[in-house]
Structure formats: structure tokens, C-alpha cells
C-alpha positions as CSV (number, residue, x, y, z in Angstrom):
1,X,31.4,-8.8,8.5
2,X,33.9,-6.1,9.0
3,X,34.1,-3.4,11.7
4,X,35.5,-0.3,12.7
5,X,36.1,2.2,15.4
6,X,36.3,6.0,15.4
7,X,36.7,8.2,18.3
8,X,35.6,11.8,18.1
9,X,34.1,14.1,20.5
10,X,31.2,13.2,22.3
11,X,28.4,15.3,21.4
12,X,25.9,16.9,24.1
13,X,23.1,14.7,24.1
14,X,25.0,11.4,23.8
15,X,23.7,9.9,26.8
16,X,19.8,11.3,25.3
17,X,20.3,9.0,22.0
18,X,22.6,6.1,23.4
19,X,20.4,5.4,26.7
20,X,17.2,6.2,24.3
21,X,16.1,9.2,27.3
22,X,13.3,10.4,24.7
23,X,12.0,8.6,20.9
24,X,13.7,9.0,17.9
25,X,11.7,8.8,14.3
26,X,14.6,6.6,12.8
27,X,14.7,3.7,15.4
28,X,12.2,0.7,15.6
29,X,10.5,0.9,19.1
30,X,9.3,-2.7,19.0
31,X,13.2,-3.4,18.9
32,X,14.3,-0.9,21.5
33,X,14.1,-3.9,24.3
34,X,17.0,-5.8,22.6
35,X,19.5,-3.3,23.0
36,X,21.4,-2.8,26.4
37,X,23.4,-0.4,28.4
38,X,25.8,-0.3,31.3
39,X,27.5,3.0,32.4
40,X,30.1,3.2,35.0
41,X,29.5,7.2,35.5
42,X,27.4,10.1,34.0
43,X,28.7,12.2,31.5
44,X,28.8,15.5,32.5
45,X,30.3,13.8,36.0
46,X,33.1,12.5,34.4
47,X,33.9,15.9,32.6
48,X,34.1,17.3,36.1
49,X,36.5,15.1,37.5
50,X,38.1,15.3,34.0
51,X,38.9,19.1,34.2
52,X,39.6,19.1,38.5
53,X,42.1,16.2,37.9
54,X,44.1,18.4,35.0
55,X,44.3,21.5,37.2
56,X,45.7,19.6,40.1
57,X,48.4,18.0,37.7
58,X,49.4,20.2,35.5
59,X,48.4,23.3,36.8
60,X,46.4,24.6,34.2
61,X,43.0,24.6,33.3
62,X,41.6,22.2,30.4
63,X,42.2,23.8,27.2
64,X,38.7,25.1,25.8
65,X,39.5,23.0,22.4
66,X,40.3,20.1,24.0
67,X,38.4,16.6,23.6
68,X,38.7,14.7,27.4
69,X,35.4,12.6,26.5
70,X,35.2,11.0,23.0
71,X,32.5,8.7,21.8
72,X,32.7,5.9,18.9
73,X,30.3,4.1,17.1
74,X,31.3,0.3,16.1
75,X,30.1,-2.1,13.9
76,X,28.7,-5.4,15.4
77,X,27.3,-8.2,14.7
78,X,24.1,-9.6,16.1
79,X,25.2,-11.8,18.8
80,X,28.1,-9.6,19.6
81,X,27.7,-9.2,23.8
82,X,28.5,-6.8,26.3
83,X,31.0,-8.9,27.5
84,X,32.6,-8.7,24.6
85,X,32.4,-4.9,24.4
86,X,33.8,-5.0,28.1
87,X,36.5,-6.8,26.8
88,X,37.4,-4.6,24.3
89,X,37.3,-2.0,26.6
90,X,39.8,-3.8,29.1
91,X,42.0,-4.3,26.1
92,X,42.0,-0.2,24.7
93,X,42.5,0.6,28.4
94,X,45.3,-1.9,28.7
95,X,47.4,-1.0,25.7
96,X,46.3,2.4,24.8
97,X,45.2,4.4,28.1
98,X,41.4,4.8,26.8
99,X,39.1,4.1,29.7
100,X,35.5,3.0,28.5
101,X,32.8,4.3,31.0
102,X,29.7,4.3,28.9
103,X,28.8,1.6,26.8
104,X,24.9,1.0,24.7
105,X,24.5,-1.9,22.3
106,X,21.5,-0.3,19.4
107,X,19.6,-3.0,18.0
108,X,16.5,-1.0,17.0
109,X,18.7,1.4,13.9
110,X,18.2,0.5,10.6
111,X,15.9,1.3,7.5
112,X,14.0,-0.9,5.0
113,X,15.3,-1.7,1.5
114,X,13.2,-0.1,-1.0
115,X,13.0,-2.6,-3.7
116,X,12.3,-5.6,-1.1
117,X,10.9,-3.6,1.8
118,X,13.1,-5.9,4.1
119,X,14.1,-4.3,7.4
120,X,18.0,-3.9,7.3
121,X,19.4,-3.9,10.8
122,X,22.2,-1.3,11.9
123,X,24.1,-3.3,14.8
124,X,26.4,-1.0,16.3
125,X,27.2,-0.2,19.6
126,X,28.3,3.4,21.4
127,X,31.7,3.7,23.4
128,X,32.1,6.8,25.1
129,X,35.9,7.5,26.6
130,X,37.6,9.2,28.8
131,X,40.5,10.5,26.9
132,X,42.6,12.0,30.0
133,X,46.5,11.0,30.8
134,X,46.8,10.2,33.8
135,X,50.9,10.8,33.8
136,X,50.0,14.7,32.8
137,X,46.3,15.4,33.1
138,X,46.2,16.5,29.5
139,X,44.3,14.8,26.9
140,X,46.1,11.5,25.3
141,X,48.6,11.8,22.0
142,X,48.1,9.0,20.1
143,X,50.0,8.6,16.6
144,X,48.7,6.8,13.5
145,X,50.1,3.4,14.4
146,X,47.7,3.9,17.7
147,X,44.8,4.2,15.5
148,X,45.8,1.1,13.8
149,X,46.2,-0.6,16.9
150,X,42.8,0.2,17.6
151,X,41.5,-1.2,14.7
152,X,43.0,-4.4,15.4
153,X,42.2,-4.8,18.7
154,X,38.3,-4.0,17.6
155,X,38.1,-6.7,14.7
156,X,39.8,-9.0,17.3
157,X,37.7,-8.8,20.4
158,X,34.5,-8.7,18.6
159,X,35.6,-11.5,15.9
160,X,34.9,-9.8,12.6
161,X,37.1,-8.5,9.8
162,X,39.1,-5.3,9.3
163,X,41.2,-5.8,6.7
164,X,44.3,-6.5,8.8
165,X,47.4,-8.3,8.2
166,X,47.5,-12.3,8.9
167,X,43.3,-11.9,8.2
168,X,42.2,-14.8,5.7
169,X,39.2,-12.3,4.4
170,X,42.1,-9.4,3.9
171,X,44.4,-11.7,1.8
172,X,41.2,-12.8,-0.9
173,X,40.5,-9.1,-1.1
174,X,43.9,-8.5,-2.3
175,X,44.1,-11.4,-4.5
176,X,40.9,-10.0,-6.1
177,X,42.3,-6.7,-6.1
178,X,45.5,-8.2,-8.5
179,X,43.5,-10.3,-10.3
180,X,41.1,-6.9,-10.7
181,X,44.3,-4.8,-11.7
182,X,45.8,-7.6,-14.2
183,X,42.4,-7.2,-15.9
184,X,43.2,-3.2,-16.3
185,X,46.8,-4.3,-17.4
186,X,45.3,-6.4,-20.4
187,X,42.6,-3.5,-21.3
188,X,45.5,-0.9,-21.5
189,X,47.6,-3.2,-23.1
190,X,44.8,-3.8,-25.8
191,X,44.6,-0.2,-26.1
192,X,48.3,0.5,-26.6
193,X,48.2,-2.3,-29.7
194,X,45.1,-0.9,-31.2
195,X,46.4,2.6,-31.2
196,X,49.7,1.3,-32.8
197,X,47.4,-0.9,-35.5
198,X,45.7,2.2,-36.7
199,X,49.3,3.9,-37.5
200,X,49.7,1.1,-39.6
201,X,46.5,0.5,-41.1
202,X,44.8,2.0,-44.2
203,X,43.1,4.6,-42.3
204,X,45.8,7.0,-42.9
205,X,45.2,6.9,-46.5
206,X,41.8,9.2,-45.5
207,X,44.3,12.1,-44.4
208,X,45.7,12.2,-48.0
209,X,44.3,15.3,-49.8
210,X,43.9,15.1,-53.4
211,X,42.1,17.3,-56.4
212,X,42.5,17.2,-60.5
213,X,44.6,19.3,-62.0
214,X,43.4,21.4,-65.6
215,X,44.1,18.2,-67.2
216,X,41.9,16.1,-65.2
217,X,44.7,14.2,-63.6
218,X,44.5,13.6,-59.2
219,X,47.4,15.3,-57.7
220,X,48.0,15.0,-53.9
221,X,47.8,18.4,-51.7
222,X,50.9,18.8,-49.6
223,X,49.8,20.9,-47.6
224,X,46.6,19.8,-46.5
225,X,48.0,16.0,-46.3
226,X,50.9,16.9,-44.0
227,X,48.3,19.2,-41.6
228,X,46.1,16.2,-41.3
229,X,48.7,13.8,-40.3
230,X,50.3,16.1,-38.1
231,X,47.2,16.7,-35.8
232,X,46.2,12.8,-36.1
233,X,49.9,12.1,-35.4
234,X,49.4,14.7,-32.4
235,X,46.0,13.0,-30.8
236,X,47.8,9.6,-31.1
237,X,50.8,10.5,-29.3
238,X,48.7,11.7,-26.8
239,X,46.7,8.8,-26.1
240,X,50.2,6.6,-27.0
241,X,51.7,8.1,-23.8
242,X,48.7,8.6,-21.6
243,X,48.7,4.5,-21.9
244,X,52.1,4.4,-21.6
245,X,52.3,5.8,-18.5
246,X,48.9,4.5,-17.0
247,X,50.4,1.0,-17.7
248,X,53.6,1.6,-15.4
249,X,51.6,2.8,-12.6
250,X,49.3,-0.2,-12.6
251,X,52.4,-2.7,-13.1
252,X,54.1,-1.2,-9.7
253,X,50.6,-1.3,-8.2
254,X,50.4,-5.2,-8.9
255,X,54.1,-5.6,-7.8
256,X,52.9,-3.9,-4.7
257,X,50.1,-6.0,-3.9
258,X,51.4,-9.3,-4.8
259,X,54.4,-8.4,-2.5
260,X,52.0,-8.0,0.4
261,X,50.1,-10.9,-0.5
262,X,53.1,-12.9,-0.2
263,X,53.5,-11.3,2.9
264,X,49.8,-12.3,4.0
265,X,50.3,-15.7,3.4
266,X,53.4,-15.6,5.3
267,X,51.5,-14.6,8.5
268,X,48.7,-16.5,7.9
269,X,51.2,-19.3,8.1
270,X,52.1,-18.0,11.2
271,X,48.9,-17.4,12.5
272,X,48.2,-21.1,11.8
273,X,51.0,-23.1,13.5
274,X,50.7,-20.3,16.5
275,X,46.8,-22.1,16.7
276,X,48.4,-25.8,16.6
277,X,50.5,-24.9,19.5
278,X,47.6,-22.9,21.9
279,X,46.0,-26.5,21.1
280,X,48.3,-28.9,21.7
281,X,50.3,-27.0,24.6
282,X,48.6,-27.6,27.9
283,X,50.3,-24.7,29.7
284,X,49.4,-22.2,26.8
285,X,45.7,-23.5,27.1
286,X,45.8,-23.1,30.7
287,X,46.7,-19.7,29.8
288,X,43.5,-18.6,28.0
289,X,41.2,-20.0,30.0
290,X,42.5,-17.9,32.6
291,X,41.9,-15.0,30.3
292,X,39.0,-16.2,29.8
293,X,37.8,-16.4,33.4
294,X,39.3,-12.9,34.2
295,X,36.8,-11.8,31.3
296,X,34.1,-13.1,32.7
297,X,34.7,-11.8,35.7
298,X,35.4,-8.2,34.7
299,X,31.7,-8.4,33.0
300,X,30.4,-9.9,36.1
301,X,31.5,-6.8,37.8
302,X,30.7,-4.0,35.7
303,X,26.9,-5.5,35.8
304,X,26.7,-6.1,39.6
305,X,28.3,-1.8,39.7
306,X,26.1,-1.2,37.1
307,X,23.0,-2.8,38.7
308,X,23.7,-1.2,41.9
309,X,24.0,2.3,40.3
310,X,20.4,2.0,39.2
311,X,19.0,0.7,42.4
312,X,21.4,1.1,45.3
313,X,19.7,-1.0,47.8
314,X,19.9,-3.9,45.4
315,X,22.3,-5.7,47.5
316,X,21.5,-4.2,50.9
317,X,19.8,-7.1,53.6
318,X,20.2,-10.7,54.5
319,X,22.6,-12.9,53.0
320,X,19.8,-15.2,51.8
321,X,19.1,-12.2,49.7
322,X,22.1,-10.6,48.7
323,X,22.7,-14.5,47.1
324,X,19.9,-14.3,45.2
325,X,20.4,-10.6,43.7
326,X,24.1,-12.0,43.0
327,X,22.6,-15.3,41.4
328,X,20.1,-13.2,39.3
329,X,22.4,-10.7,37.7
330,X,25.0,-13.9,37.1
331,X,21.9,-15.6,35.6
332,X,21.2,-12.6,33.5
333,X,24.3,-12.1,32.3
334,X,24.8,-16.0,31.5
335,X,22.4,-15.8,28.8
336,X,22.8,-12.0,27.5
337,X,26.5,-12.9,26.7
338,X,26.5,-16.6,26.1
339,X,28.3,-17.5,28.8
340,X,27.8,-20.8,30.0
341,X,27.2,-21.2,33.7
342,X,29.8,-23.2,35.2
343,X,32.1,-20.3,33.9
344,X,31.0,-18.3,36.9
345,X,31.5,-21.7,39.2
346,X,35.1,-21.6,38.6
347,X,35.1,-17.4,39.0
348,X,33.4,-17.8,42.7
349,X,36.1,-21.0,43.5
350,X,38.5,-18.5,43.7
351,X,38.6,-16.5,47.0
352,X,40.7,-14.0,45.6
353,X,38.1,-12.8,43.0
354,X,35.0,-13.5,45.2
355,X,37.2,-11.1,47.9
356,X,37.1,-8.2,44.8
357,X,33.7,-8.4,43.8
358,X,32.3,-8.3,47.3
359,X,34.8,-5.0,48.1
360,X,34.1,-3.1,44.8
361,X,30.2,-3.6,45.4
362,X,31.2,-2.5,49.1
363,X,28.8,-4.8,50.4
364,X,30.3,-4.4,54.4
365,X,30.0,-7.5,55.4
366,X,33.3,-9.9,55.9
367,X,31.1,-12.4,57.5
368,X,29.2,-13.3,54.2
369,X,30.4,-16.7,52.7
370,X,29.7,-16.2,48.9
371,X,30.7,-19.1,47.0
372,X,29.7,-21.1,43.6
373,X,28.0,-24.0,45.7
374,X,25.5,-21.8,47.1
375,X,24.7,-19.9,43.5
376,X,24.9,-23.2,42.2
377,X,22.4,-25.0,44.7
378,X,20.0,-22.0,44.0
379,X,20.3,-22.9,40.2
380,X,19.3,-26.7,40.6
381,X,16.4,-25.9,42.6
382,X,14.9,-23.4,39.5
383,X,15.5,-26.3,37.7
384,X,14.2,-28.7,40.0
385,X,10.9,-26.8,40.1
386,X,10.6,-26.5,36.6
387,X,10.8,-30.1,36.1
């Protein structure tokens, strides 16, 4: 599958159609319970702070045309999870200043094909972004080598194609592409040699004018012989140099993709012997599992804020309970993003990351010992009860 992402300015009622405030004719409301939603802020909230943060900096007001909040609709698959979309929001924030603050996975678009009558799913998912600076207030610059940027970082987080460079899927579509083009080659080529056959066939011998003379006797008319000639002379030039030049542009074409095929393979090399070593290094593994971890934290994070937006008491009372709202939403988001459960074991062994969680939830209480034992402990009992 491949995917895309395009930012333009969010529209009015985004949060109406993304958070599904009201029914729309075109969605499937027997569906509508697969699709999910986290949001970090409100819309027209974040436009405030948006416009009071770019007078303090710069001075000036927001320009009227500007575009602080952007939203873009990607492609997904169907197992494709928030935390994924979290992640590609850490990585757009990281390396191109776009901050991700509302997020809606649609499950229930799509429209049934007409010959088969088989529903036809439309996985996608809304990002809406604030697209401030915060060096200058202003809205961000990006140039076109951003945007492709993007486009990597889109197919990579969410593990489909988009045609980019080192891609096994992009190199058989530009094998295809040659192979399409030499096809073209040897039709114009065919053309060029039938076009020069019919100069030399017998045909020619039509455009020859002839009538009897008093005598009876067939005499050729100049005149009429040399016009005819000279317009089917004319019409084959034509077509002579149409080909001609038709043929040159689709042999630079193939020189040009069979250059960057070469190229493709190249990387994909690369690509492969960089996989050998993440493998075989234990230090470079270590690596991404630690990326890992930190994504399964961040998720972790934006749910608990997310949970706690909806119902701010959530996590207010004992600790006995607090655990078990904590253990909940963990559980929750174990099996919404396939994320197996001893993942969060090792997040909570570090006291570092169970120290960040518990201040940006602002729980207020130092005294609370929240670690993976007791989430864990709480786990085997569900399971011992099951049983």
C-alpha cells in the first residue's frame, strides 16, 4: 500500500467531521466504534495561543492569510495504530517543527463497488498541526525538499510505500516503467520503418496521373503527378519527423530511468547490509529497543493526558485506584496498538520515565510508588480469575 501526507489549512468544522460531533450520510455508523481519537488541545484554543504567542514575539499581529493550524489526511492501513501515528508525529516535530495536537483514525469511510457491491474501506487518519515557529512566532517556511522529507518519514513510521529512494516496491515500478517505455521505443521504431517502406513501395505509382492522347496512346500528367507527390511527400515528412523526434525523447527518458534504477539498487544494497549490521550489532540493537521503549512511552502518555482531558477526576483518589486507572488505560492501549505487555514492564523499571508520567499527569503525590510489579501483579490476578 502506499501513503501520503498533505498539509493544508484546517477547515472550520474539522474537529465536527474528525471527532464525528454530528452523522454524516457517507460514513458507515456500524463502523464508527473502530475509529479512535486523542487530542492534546481544542482547536480554536490552540488558534488563541497561536496568535497571543506571535504578537509577543514578533510584535505584530498574525497575518489575516496566514495558515498557523493545518490539517492532513493520510493513508493507512488497517492495523496502522495510534502509536504509530504518535510516532510519526514525534518524528515531524523532531525534524521539521510541526507539532501534532489532534489526531482521529476513520475507519467507518468508504463506498461499495458497484459491479460487486463489496464495501471498500477508506483507512485514513486526520492530523491537525500547529504550524507556528517558535524562533519568530510566524508561521513555518518549509521548502520542497521539507515536503519530501515528509513523505519519507510518513511511508516510514507507518510501514507502507511512497515511492522513495532505497524502496524495493519504487525500484519494480521503475523497472516496469523501462520495460513500459522500451515497448513505446519498438512501436515508434516500427512506425519510422513502415513510413520509410511506403516511400519505397508501389504505392507511389497511384500518384502518377495519366490520360490518352488523340491517338489513344497513355501519357503521364506532369503536373498533376508532381502535386500529388509533393503533398504525400509533405504528410510523410511530417509524420517522418514527428517520430523522429518522439523517439529521442523516449530514449533520454529510458536513459534517465535506468540511471536511477541503478541508483535504486545501489541503495537498496545499502539498505540491506545497514539491516545485517542493526542485527548482528548488539549495541546498535540496544539502540532501537530504546527507541522503541521511548515510543511506547510517548503513546502511554498522550492517552493517560488524553484520558484525563475527558474525565479529570480519572486519576484523582487512593493509590489502590489511581493503579488501576493507570493499569486500565496501559491495558487499553496494549491491545489498540499491539503492543505487547511486558513493553510497559520495562517503561515503569525506569524511575526516570515513571518520575515524567506521574508529573505531566500532575498527579501531586511524591509518596505514590508506581512501578511495573504492581501493574503487573494486577494483570495476573485478571488472569488468575479468568482461569
Amino acid at each position: 500500500m502506499k501513503t501520503s501526507i498533505n498539509f493544508k489549512a484546517a477547515k472550520s468544522d474539522s474537529e465536527t467531521h474528525n471527532f464525528r460531533k454530528k452523522t454524516f450520510d457517507y460514513i458507515r455508523k456500524d463502523l464508527t466504534a473502530k475509529n479512535e481519537y486523542w487530542s492534546e488541545e481544542k482547536l480554536s484554543d490552540r488558534l488563541r495561543k497561536i496568535e497571543k504567542y506571535c504578537k509577543e514575539k514578533s510584535g505584530r499581529k498574525l497575518q489575516k492569510n496566514a495558515m498557523p493550524i493545518r490539517e492532513a489526511v493520510v493513508v493507512i492501513k488497517d492495523n496502522t495504530t495510534m502509536q504509530d501515528l504518535h510516532q510519526l508525529s514525534k518524528r515531524l516535530e523532531e525534524e521539521l517543527q510541526i507539532r501534532i495536537f489532534q489526531v482521529a483514525i476513520h475507519k467507518d469511510e468508504g463506498h461499495y463497488d458497484k459491479e460487486t457491491k463489496e464495501w471498500k474501506p477508506n483507512y485514513h487518519a486526520h492530523l491537525v498541526a500547529d504550524w507556528q515557529d517558535l524562533q519568530t512566532g510566524k508561521t513555518l517556511k518549509h521548502q520542497s525538499f521539507h515536503y519530501s522529507k515528509m513523505q519519507d518519514i510518513t511511508a516510514e513510521c507507518l510501514g507502507m510505500e511512497r515511492g522513495i529512494e532505497g524502496s524495493k516496491g519504487r525500484l519494480e515500478a521503475i523497472e516496469f516503467k523501462i520495460q513500459k517505455k522500451e515497448r513505446e521505443l519498438l512501436e515508434l521504431d516500427e512506425k519510422i520503418n513502415d513510413v520509410k517502406s511506403e516511400l519505397s513501395s508501389k504505392k507511389f505509382e497511384d500518384f502518377i496521373v495519366k490520360e490518352r492522347d488523340f491517338l489513344g496512346f497513355k501519357k503521364i500528367r506532369t503536373d498533376q503527378t508532381l502535386d500529388n507527390y509533393e503533398k504525400a511527400f509533405k504528410t510523410y515528412n511530417i509524420q517522418l519527423s514527428k517520430n523522429k523526434q518522439e523517439l529521442e525523447f523516449k530514449n533520454k527518458l529510458i536513459t534517465e530511468l535506468q540511471s536511477k534504477n541503478f541508483d535504486l539498487k545501489k541503495e537498496i544494497s545499502i539498505l540491506k547490509n545497514k539491516l545485517s549490521t542493526v542485527l548482528s550489532n548488539g549495541n546498535i540493537y540496544s539502540s532501537e529497543k530504546i527507541k522503541y521503549l521511548n515510543s511506547v512511552k510517548d503513546t502511554l502518555i498522550k492517552t493517560l493526558q488524553f484520558e484525563k482531558t475527558k474525565l479529570p477526576q480519572l486519576f484523582i483518589g487512593s493509590q489502590e485506584k489511581l493503579l488501576a486507572e493507570i493499569n486500565n488505560v496501559c491495558k487499553k492501549v496494549s491491545q489498540g496498538n499491539n503492543i505487547p505487555f511486558s513493553a510497559f514492564e520495562e517503561v515503569f523499571k525506569d524511575s526516570e520515565s515513571v518520575s515524567q508520567i506521574i508529573t505531566l499527569l500532575n498527579f501531586g503525590n511524591s509518596e505514590i510508588n508506581y512501578n511495573s510489579e504492581q501493574i503487573l501483579l494486577q494483570q495476573k490476578k485478571k488472569k488468575q480469575r479468568r482461569l
